[in-house]
Structure formats: structure tokens, C-alpha cells
C-alpha positions in Angstrom: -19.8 7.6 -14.3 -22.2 7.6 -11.7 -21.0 6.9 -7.9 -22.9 4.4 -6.4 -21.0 4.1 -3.2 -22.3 7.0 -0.5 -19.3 6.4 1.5 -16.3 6.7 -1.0 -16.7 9.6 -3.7 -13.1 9.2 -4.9 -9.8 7.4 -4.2 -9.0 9.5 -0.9 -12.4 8.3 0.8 -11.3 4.8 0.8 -10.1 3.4 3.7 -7.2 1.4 2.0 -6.2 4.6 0.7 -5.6 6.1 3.9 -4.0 3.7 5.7 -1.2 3.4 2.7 -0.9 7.1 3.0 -0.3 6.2 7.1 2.0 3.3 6.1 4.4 5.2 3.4 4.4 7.6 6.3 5.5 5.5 9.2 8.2 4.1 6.6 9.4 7.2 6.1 9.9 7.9 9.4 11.6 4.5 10.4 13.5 4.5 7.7 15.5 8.3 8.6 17.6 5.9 11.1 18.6 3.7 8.4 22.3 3.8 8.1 23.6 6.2 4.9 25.4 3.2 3.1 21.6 2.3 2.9 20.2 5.3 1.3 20.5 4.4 -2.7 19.3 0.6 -1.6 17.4 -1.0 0.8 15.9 2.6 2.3 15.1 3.9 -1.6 13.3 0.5 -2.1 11.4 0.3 0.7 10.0 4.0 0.4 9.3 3.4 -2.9 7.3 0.2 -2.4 5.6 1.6 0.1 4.7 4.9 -2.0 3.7 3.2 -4.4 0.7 1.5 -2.9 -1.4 4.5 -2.5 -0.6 5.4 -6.1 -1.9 2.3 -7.5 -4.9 2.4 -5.5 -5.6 6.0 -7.0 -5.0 4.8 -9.8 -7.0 1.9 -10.2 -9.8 4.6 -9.2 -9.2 6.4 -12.3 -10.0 3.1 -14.5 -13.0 2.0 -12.7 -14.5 2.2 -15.8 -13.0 -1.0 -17.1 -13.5 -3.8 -14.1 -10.5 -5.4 -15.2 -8.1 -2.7 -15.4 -9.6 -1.6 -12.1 -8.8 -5.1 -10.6 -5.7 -5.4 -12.3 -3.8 -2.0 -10.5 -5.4 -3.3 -7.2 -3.4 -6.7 -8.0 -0.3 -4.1 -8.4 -0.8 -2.9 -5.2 -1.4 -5.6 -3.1 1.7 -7.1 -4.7 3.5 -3.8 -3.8 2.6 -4.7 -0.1 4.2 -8.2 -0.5 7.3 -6.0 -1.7 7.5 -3.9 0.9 6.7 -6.7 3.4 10.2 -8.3 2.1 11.9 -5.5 2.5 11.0 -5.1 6.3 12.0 -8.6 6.8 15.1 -7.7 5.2 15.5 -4.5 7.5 14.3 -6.3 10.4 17.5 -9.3 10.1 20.0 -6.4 9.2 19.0 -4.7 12.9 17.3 -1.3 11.6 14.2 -2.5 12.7 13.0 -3.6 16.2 10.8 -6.7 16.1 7.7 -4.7 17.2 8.0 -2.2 14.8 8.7 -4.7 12.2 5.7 -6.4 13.6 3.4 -3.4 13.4 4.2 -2.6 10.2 3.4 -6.2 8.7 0.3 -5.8 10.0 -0.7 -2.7 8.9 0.4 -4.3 5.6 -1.6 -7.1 5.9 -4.8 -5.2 7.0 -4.5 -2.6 3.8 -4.2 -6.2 1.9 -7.1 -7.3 2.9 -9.5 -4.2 2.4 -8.2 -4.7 -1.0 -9.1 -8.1 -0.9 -12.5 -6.8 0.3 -12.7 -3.8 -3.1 -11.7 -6.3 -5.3 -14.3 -8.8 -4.6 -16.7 -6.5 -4.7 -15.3 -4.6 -7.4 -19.1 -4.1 -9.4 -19.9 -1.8 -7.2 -16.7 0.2 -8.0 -17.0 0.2 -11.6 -20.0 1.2 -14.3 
């Protein structure tokens, strides 16, 4: 397969990458003040929602081959964004978030959503 994008020789050079590596991150962080009763729900969901962005972005990489599988796990982890969007709100009404951290973190979402937006429609230049 050859690379035709200077900028982006695998899944960690991509900017979406990165900043849900930054997000599961900050999640993590945030969400070591959730309460305990919290741990085997709303904290395990929204770590894992939030992990699991990155790792359908690497591994939408690793089908480039195939445009449509390509697009397809990028589709998974956009809607893994909406998830873990939901479960912010959901922290955010139950008090374990303040509104600006809430806040930041939907838009951090938002932005990795729409460099997605941006791979996906351009996803040719991605795959052979």
C-alpha cells in the first residue's frame, strides 16, 4: 500500500488520533472524582467510550485498503463520541462534572468529530 499523504504515515500522525488519546486522557482524569458507587457504571462507561475512539480510528487505518470498511470503523468512532457525549451530559446533571469542564469536553468531542468528518470525506486519499 503506498502512502500518499506526506503528513500522516500511520494512525498516530493523525490529528483525530491524537486528540482522542488527549480526550480518553482528560476523562480519565475527571473521572478519578467520580463517587465509588459509580465505578462498575457510569465511570466504566464513559472511560470505555472514550477509549474506544482512538482504537477505532487505528483501526480503520489498518483496513484502508477497503474504502468502505475504512469509512465504516470511522462511522464507529464518531458514534463512540456521541456515546461518550451522553455520558457527560449524564455526569454533568448528576453534579460530577462542572459545567465548564462538561463544556470543554463536548467540544473537544465535537472537534475530533469533525476531523473525522473531514478523513471521511476525503477518504480516497486514505485508501488504495
Amino acid at each position: 500500500m503506498t502512502n500518499r499523504l506526506p503528513y500522516a504515515s500511520n494512525y498516530q500522525d493523525l490529528l483525530a488520533y491524537q486528540k482522542a488519546l488527549d480526550l480518553s486522557n482528560r476523562i480519565f482524569i475527571e473521572t478519578k472524582g467520580f463517587p465509588r458507587e459509580e465505578a462498575y457504571s457510569l465511570t466504566d462507561q464513559i472511560r470505555r467510550s472514550s477509549r474506544s475512539v482512538g482504537a477505532q480510528i487505528a483501526e480503520a487505518w489498518g483496513k484502508r485498503r477497503y474504502i468502505k470498511h475504512f469509512v465504516s470503523k470511522l462511522t464507529d468512532a464518531s458514534a463512540e463520541l456521541f456515546e461518550t457525549e451522553h455520558w457527560l451530559l449524564i455526569a454533568f446533571r448528576c453534579g460530577y462534572l462542572n459545567r465548564e469542564d462538561q463544556q470543554e469536553l463536548m467540544k473537544v468531542c465535537f472537534q475530533i468529530n469533525k476531523l473525522i468528518g473531514g478523513i471521511i470525506n476525503k477518504a480516497n486519499l486514505f485508501c488504495d
